[in-house]
N, CA and C atoms as an extended XYZ file, in Angstrom:
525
Properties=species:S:1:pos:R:3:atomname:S:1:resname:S:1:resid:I:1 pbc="F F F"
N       -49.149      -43.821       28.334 N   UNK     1
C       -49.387      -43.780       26.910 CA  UNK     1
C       -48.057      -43.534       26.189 C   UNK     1
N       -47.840      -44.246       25.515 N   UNK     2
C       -46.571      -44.390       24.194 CA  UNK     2
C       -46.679      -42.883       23.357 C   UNK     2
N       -45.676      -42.314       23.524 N   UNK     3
C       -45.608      -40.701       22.556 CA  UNK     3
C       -44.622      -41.197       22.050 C   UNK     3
N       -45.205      -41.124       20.059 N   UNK     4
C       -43.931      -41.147       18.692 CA  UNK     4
C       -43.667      -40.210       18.098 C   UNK     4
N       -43.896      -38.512       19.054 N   UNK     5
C       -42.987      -37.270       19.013 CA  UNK     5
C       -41.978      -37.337       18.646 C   UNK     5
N       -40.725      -38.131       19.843 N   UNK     6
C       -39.280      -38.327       19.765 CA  UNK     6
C       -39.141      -39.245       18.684 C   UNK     6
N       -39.822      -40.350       18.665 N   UNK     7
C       -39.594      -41.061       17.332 CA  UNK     7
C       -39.758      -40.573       15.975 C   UNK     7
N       -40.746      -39.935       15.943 N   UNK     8
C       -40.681      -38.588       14.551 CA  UNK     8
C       -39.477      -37.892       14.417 C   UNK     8
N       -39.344      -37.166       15.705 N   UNK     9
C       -38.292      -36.646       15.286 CA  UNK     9
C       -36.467      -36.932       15.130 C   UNK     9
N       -36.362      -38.078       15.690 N   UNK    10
C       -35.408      -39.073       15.404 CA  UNK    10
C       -35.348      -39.396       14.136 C   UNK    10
N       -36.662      -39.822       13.806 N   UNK    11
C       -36.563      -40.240       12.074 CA  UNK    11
C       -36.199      -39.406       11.311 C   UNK    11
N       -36.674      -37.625       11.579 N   UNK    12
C       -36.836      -36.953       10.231 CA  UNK    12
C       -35.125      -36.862       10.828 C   UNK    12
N       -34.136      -36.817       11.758 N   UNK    13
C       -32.896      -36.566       12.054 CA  UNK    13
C       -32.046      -37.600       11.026 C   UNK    13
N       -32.982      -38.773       11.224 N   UNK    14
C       -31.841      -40.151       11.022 CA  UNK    14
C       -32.151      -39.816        9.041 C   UNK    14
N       -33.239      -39.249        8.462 N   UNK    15
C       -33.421      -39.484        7.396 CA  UNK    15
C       -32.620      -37.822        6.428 C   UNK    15
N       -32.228      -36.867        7.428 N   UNK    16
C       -31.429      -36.079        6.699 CA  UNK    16
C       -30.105      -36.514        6.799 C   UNK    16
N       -29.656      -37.142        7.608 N   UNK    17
C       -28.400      -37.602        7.804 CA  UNK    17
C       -27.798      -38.807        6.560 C   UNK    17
N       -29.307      -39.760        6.493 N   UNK    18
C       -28.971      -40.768        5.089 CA  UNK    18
C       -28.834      -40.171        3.945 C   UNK    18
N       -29.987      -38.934        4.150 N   UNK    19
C       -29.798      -38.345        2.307 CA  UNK    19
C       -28.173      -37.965        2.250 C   UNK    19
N       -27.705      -37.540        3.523 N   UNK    20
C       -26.294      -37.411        2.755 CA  UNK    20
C       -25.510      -38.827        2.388 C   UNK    20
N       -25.841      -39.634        2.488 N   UNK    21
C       -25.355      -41.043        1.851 CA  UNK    21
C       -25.350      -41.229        0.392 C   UNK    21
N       -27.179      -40.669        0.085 N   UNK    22
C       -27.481      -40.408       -1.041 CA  UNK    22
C       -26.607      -40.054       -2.307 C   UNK    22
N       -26.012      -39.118       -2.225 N   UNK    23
C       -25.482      -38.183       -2.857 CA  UNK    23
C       -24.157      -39.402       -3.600 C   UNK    23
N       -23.814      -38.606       -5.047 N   UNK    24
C       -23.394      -40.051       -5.998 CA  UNK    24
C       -21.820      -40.192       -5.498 C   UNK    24
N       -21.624      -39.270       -4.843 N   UNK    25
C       -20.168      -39.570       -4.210 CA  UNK    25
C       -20.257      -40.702       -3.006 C   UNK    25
N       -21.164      -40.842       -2.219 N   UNK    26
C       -21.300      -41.947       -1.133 CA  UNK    26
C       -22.631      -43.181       -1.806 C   UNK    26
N       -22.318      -43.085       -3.077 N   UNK    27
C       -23.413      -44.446       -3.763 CA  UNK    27
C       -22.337      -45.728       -3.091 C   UNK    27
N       -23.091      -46.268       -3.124 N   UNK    28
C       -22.877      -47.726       -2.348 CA  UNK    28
C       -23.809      -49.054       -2.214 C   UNK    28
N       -23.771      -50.425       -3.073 N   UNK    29
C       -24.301      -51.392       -2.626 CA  UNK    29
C       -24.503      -51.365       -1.132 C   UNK    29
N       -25.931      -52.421       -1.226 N   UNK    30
C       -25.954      -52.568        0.406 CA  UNK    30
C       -24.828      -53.344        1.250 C   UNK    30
N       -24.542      -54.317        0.681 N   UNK    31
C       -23.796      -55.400        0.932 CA  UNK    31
C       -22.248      -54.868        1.352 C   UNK    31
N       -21.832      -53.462        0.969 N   UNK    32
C       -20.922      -52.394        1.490 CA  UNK    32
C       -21.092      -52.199        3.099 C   UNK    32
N       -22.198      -51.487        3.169 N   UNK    33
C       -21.945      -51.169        4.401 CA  UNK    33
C       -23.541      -52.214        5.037 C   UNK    33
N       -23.401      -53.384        5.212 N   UNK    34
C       -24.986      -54.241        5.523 CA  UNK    34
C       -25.640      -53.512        6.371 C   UNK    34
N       -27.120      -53.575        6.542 N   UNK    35
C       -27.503      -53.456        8.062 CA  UNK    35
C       -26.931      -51.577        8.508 C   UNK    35
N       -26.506      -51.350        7.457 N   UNK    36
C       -26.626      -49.611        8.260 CA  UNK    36
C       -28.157      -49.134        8.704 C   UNK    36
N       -27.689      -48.425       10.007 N   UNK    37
C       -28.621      -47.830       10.368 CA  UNK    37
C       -28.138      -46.088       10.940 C   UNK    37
N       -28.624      -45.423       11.348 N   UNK    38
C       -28.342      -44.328       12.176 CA  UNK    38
C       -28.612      -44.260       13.108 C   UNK    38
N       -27.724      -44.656       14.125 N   UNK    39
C       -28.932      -44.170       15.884 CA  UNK    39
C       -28.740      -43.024       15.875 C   UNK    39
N       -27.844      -41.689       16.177 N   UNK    40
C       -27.828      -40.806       16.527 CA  UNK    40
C       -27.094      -39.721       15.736 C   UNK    40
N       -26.901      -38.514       15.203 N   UNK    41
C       -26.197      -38.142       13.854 CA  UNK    41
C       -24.918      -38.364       14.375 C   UNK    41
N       -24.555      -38.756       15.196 N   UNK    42
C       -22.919      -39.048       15.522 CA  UNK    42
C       -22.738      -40.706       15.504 C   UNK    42
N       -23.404      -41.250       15.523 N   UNK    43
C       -23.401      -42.888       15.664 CA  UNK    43
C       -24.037      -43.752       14.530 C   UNK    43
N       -23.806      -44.590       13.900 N   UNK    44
C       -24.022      -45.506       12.897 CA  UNK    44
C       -23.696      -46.715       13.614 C   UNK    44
N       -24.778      -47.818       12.976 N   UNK    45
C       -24.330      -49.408       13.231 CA  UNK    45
C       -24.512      -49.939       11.901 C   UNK    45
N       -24.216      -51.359       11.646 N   UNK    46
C       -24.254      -51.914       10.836 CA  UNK    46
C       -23.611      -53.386       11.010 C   UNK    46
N       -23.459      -54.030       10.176 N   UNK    47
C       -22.397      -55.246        9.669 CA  UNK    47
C       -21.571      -55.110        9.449 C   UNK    47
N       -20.662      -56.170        9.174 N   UNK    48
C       -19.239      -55.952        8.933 CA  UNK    48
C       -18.955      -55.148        7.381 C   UNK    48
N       -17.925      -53.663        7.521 N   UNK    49
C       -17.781      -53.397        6.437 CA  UNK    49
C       -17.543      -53.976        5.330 C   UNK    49
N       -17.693      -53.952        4.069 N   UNK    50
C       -17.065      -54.771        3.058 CA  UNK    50
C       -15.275      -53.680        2.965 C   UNK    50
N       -14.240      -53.659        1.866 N   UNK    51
C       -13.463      -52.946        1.411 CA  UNK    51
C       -13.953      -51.484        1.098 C   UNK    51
N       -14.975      -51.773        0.284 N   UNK    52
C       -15.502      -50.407       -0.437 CA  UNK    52
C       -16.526      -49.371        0.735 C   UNK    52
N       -17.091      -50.609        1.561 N   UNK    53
C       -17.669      -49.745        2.705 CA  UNK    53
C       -16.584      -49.119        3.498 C   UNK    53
N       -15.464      -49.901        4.181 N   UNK    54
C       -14.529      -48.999        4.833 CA  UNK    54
C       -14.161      -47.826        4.110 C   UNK    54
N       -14.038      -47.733        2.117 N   UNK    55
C       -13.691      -46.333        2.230 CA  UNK    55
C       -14.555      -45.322        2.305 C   UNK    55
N       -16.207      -45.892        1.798 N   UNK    56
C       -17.126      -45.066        2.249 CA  UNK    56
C       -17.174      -43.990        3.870 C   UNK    56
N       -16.604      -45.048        4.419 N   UNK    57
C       -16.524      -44.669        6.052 CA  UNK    57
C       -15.652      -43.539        6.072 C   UNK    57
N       -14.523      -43.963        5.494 N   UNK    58
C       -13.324      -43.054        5.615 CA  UNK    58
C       -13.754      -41.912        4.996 C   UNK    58
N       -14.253      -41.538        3.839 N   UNK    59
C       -14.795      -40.103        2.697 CA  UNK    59
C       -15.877      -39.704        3.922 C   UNK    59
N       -16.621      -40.514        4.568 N   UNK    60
C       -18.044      -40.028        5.514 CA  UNK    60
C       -17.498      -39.297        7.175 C   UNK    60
N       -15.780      -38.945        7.130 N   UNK    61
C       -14.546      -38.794        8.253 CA  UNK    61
C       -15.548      -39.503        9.697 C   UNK    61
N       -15.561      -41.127        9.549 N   UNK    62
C       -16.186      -41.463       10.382 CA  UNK    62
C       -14.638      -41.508       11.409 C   UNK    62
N       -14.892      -40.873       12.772 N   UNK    63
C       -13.431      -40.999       13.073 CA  UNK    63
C       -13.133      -42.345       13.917 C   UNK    63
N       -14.537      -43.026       14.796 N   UNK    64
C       -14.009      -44.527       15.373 CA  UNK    64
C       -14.854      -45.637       14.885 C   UNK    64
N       -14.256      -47.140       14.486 N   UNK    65
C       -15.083      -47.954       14.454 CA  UNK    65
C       -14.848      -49.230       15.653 C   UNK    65
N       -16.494      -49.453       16.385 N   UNK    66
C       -15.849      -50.367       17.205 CA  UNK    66
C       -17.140      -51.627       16.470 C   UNK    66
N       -15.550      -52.383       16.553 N   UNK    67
C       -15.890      -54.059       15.819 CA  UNK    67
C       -16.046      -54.748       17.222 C   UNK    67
N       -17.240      -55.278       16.676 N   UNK    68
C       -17.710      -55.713       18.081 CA  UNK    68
C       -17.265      -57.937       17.630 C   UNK    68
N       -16.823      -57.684       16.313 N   UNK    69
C       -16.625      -59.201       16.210 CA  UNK    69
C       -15.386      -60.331       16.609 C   UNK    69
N       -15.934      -61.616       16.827 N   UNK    70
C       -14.983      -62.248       17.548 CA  UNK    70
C       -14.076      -63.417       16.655 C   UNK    70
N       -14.445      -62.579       15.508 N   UNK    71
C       -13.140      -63.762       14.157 CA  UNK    71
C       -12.195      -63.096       13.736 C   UNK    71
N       -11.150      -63.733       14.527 N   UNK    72
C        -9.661      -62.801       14.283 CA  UNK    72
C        -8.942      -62.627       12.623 C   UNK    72
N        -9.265      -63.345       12.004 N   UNK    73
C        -9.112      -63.022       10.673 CA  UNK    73
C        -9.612      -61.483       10.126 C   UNK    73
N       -11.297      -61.680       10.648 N   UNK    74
C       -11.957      -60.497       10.398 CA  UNK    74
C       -11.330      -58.891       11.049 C   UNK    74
N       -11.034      -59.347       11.989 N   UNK    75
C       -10.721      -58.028       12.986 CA  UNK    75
C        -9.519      -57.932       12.117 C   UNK    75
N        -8.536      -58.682       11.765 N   UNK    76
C        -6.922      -58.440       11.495 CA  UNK    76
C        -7.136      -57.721       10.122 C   UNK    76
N        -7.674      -58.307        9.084 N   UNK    77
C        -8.216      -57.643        8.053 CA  UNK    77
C        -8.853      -56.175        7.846 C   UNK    77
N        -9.567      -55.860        8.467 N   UNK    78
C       -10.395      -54.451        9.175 CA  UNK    78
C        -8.692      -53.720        9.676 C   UNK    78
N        -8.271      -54.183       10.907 N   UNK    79
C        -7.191      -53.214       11.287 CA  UNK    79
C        -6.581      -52.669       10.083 C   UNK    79
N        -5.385      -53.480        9.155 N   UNK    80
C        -4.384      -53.960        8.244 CA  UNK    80
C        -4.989      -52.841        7.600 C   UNK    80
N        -6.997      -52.856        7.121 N   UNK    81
C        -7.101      -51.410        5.869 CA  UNK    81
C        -6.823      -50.504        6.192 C   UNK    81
N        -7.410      -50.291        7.952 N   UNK    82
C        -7.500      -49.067        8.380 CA  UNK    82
C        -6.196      -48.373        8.820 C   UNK    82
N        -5.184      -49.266        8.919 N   UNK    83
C        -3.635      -48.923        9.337 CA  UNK    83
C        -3.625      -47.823        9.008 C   UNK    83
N        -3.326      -47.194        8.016 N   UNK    84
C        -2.826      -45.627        7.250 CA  UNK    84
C        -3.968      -44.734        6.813 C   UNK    84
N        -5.280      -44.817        7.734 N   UNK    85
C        -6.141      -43.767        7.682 CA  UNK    85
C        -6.258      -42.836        9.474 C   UNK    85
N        -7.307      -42.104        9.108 N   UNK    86
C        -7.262      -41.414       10.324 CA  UNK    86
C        -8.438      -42.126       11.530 C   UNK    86
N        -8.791      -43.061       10.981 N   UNK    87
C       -10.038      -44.091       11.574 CA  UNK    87
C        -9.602      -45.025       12.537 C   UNK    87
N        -9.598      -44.768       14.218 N   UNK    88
C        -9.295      -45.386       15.293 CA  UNK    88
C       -10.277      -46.653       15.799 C   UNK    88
N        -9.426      -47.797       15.167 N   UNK    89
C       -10.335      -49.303       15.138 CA  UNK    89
C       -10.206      -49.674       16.333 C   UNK    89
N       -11.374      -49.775       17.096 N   UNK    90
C       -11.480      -50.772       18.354 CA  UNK    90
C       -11.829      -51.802       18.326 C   UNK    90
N       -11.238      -52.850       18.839 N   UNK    91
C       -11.749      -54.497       18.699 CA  UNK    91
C       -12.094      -54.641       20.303 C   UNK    91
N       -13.619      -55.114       20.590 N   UNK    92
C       -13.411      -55.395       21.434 CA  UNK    92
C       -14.730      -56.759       21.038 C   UNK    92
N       -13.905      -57.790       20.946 N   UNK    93
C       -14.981      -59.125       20.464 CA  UNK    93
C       -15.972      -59.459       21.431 C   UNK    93
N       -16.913      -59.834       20.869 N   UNK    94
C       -18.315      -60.568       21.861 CA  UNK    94
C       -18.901      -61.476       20.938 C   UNK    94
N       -18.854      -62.688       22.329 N   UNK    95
C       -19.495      -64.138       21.263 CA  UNK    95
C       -20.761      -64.129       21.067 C   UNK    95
N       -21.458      -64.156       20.051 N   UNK    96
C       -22.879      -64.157       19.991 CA  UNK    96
C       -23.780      -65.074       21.000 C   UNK    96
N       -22.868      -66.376       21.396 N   UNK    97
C       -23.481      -67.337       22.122 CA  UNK    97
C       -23.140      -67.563       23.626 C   UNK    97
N       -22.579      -66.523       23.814 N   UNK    98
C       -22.402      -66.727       25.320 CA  UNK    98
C       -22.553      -64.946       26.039 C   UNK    98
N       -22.484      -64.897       27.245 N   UNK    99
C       -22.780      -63.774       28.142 CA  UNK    99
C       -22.179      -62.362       27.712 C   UNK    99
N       -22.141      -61.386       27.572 N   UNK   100
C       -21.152      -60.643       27.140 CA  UNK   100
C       -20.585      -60.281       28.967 C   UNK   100
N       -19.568      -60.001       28.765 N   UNK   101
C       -18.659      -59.507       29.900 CA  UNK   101
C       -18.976      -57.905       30.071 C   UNK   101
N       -19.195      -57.784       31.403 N   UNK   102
C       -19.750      -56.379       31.928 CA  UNK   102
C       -18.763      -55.378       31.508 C   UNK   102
N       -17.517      -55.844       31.853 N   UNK   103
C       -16.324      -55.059       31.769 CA  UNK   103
C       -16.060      -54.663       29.864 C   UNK   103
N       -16.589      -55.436       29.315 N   UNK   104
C       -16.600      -55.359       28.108 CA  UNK   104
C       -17.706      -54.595       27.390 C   UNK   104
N       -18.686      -54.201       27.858 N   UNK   105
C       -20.376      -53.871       27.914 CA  UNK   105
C       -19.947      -52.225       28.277 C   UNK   105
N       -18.986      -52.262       29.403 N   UNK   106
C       -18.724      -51.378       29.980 CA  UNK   106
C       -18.036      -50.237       29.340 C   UNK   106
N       -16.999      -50.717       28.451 N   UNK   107
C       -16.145      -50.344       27.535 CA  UNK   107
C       -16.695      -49.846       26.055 C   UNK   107
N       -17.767      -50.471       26.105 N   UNK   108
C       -18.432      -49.857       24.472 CA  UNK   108
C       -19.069      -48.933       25.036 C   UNK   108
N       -19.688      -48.915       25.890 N   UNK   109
C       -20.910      -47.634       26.289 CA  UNK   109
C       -19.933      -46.299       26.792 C   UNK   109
N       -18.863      -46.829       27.598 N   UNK   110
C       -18.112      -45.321       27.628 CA  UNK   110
C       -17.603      -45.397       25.944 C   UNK   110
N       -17.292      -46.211       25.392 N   UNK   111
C       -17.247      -45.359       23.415 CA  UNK   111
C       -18.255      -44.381       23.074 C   UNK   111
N       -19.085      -44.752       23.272 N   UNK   112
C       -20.260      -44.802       22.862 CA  UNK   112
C       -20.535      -43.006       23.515 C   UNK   112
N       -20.226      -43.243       24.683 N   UNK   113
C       -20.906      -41.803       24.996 CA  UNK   113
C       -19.790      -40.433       24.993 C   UNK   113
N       -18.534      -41.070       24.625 N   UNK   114
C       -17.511      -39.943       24.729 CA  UNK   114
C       -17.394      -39.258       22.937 C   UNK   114
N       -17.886      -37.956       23.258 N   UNK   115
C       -17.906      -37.338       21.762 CA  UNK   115
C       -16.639      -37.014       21.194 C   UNK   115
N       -15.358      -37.629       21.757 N   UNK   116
C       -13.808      -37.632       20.986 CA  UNK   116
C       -14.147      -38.233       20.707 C   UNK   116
N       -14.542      -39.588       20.044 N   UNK   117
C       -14.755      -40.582       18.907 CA  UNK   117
C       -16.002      -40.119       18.077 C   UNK   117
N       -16.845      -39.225       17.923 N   UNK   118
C       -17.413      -39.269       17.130 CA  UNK   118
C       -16.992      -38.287       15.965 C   UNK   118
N       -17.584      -38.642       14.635 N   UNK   119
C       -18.624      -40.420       14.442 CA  UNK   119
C       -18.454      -41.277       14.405 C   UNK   119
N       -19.044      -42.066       15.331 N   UNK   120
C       -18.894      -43.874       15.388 CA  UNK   120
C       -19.333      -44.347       14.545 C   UNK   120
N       -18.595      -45.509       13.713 N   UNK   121
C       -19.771      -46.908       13.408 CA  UNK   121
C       -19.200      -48.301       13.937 C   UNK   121
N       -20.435      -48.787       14.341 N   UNK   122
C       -19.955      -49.769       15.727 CA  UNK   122
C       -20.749      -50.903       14.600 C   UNK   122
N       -20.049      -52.194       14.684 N   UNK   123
C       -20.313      -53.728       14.290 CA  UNK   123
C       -19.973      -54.917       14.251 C   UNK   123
N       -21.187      -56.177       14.252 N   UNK   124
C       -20.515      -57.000       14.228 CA  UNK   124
C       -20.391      -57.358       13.065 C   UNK   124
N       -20.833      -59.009       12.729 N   UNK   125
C       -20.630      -59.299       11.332 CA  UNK   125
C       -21.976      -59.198       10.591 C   UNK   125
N       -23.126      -58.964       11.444 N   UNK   126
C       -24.056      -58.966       10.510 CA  UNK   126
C       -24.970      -57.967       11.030 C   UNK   126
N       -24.426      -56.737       12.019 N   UNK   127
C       -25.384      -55.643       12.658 CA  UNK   127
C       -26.544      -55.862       13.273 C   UNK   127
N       -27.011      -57.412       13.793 N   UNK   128
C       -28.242      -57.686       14.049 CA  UNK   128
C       -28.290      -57.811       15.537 C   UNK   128
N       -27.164      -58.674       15.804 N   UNK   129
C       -27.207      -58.988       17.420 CA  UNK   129
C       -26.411      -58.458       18.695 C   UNK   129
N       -25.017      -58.227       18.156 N   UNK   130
C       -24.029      -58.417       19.276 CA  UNK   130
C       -24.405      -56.486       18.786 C   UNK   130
N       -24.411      -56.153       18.192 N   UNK   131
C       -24.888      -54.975       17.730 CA  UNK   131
C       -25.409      -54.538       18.051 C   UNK   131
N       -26.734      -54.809       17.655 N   UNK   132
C       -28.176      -54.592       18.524 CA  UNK   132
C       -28.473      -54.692       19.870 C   UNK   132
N       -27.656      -55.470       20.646 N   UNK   133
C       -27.771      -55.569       22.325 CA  UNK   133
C       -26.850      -54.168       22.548 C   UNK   133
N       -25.578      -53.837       21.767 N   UNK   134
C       -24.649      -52.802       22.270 CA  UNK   134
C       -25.746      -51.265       22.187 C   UNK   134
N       -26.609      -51.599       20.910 N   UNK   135
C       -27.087      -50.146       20.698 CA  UNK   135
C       -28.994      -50.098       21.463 C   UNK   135
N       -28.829      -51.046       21.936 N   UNK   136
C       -30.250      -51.225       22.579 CA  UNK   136
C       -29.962      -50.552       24.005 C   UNK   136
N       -28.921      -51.242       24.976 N   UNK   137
C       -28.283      -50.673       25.764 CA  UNK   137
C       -27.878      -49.138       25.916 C   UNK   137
N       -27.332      -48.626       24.940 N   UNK   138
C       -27.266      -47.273       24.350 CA  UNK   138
C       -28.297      -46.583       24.606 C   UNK   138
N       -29.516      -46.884       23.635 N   UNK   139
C       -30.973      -46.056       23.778 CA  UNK   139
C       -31.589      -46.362       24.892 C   UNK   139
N       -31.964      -47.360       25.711 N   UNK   140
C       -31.915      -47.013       27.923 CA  UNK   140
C       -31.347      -46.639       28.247 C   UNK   140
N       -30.157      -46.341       28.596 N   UNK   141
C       -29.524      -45.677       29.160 CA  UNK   141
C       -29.419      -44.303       28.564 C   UNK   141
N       -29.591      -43.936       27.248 N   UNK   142
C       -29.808      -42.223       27.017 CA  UNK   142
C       -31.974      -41.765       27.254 C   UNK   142
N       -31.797      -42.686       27.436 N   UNK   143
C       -33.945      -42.343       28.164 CA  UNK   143
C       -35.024      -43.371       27.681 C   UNK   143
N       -34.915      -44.431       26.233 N   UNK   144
C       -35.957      -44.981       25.788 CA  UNK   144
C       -36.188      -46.032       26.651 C   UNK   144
N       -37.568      -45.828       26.980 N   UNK   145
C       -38.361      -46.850       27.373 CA  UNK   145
C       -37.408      -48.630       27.248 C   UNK   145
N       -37.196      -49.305       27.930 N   UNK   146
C       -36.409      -50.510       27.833 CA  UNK   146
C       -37.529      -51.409       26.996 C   UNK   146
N       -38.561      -51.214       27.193 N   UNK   147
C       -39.885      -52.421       25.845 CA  UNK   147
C       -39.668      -51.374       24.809 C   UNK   147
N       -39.439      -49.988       24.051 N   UNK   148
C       -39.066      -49.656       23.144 CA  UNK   148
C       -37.761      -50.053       22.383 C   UNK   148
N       -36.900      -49.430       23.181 N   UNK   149
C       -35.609      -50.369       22.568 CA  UNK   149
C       -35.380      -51.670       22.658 C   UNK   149
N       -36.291      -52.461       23.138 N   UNK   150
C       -36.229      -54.058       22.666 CA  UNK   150
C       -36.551      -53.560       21.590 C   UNK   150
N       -38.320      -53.543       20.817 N   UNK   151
C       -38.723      -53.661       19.940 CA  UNK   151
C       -38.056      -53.184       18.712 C   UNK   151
N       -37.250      -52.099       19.055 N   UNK   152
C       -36.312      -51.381       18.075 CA  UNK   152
C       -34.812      -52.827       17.886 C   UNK   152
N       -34.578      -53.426       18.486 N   UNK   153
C       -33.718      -54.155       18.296 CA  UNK   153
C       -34.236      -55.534       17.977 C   UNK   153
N       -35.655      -55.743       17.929 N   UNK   154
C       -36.008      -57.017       17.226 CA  UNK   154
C       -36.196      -56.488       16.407 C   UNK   154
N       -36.927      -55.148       15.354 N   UNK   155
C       -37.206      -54.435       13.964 CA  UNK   155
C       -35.740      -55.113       13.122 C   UNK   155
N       -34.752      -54.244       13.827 N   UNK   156
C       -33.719      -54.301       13.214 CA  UNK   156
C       -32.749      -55.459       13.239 C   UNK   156
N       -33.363      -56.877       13.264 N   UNK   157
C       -32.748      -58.247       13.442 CA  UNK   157
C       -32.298      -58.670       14.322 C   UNK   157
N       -32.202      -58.489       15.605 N   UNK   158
C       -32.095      -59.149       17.070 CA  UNK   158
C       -32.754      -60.587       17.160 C   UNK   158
N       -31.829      -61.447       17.409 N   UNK   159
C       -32.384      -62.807       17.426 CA  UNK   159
C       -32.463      -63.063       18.357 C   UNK   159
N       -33.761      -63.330       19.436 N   UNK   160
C       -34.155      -63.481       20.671 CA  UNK   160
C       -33.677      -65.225       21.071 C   UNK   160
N       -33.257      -66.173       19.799 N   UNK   161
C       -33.011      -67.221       20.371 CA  UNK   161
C       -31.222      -67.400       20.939 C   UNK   161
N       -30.739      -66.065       20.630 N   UNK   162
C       -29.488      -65.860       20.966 CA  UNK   162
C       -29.773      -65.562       22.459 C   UNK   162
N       -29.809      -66.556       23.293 N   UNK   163
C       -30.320      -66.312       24.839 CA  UNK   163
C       -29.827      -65.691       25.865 C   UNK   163
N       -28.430      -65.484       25.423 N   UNK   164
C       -27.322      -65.262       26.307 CA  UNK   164
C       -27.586      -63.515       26.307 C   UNK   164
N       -27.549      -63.135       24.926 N   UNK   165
C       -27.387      -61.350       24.719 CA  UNK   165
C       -28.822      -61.223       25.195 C   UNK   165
N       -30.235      -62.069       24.716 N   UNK   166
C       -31.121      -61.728       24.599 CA  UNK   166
C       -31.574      -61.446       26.638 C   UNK   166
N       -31.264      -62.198       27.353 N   UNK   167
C       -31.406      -62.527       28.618 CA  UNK   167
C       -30.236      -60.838       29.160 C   UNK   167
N       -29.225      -61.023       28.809 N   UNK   168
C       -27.991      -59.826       29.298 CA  UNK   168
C       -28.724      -58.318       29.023 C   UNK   168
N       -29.797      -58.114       28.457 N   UNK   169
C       -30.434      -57.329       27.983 CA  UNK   169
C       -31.568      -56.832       28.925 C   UNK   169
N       -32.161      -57.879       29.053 N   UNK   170
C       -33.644      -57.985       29.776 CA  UNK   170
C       -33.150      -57.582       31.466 C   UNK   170
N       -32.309      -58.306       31.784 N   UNK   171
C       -31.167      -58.462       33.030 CA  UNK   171
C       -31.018      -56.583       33.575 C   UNK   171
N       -30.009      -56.026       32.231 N   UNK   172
C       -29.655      -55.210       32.995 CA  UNK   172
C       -30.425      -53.954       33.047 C   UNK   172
N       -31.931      -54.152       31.813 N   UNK   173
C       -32.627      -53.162       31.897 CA  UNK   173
C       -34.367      -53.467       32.391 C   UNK   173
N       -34.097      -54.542       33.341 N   UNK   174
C       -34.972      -55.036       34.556 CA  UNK   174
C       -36.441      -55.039       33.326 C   UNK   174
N       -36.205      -55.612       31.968 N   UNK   175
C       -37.357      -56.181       31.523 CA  UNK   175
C       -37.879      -57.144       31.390 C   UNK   175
């Protein structure tokens, strides 16, 4: 039987953590920071920042962001703002349409679980996919059910016809 205990209480976690977003010093269009979500009070995902979202990030002392995107314009742009803040940019690209590399899979999840980078916000360009496989991965491997964190990563825009992430998924969490 499915218990939404932990999911309650995840929510009421993830929903004191937004009210501090709330507040008129972190007001922000969506289109700033797209696709934010909270997985964990140390971890955020989303889309690609806009300008005004990176400084949101920066006032929110998010201390790492890992850009999970593979358009070097984008990444060079992202570095170039973040040059002269205290915000340690990781690029580590993944193509939406092909396999992600283990060694690369490998590399976000030790981000991911080492608390010298937090708070994270981890993205690609639109927080749905290359995203959503990194933070789906995340929640199996810290205990959720692998058919929960699918469903949590189709809620939150996971495109199952993206076959490659969608299959790399199923693969390594034997669903």
């Amino acid at each position: 039987m499915l218990s939404f205990e932990p999911v309650l209480k995840f929510n009421f976690m993830a929903l004191v953590i937004l009210i501090g977003f709330t507040k008129p010093e972190f007001a922000f269009a969506a289109d700033d920071l797209p696709a934010l979500h909270v997985v964990t009070p140390s971890i955020m995902r989303g889309g690609r920042p806009s300008e005004a979202g990176l400084k949101i990030l920066i006032k929110k002392k998010i201390r790492t962001i890992i850009d999970l995107e593979d358009s070097n314009s984008a990444i060079q742009a992202e570095k170039k703002f973040l040059a002269n803040t205290n915000i340690r940019h990781i690029s580590i690209p993944i193509n939406s349409l092909r396999t992600p590399k283990d060694a690369d899979v490998k590399k976000i999840q030790d981000l991911l679980n080492d608390s010298a980078n937090f708070p994270i916000y981890i993205h690609c360009q639109h927080g749905e996919d290359r995203t959503g496989l990194m933070v789906g991965l995340y929640r199996w491997e810290h205990g959720m059910a692998a058919a929960d964190a699918y469903r949590e990563m189709l809620a939150l825009g996971f495109h199952r016809l993206l076959f490659n992430l969608d299959r790399y998924y199923k693969n390594k969490t034997h669903l």
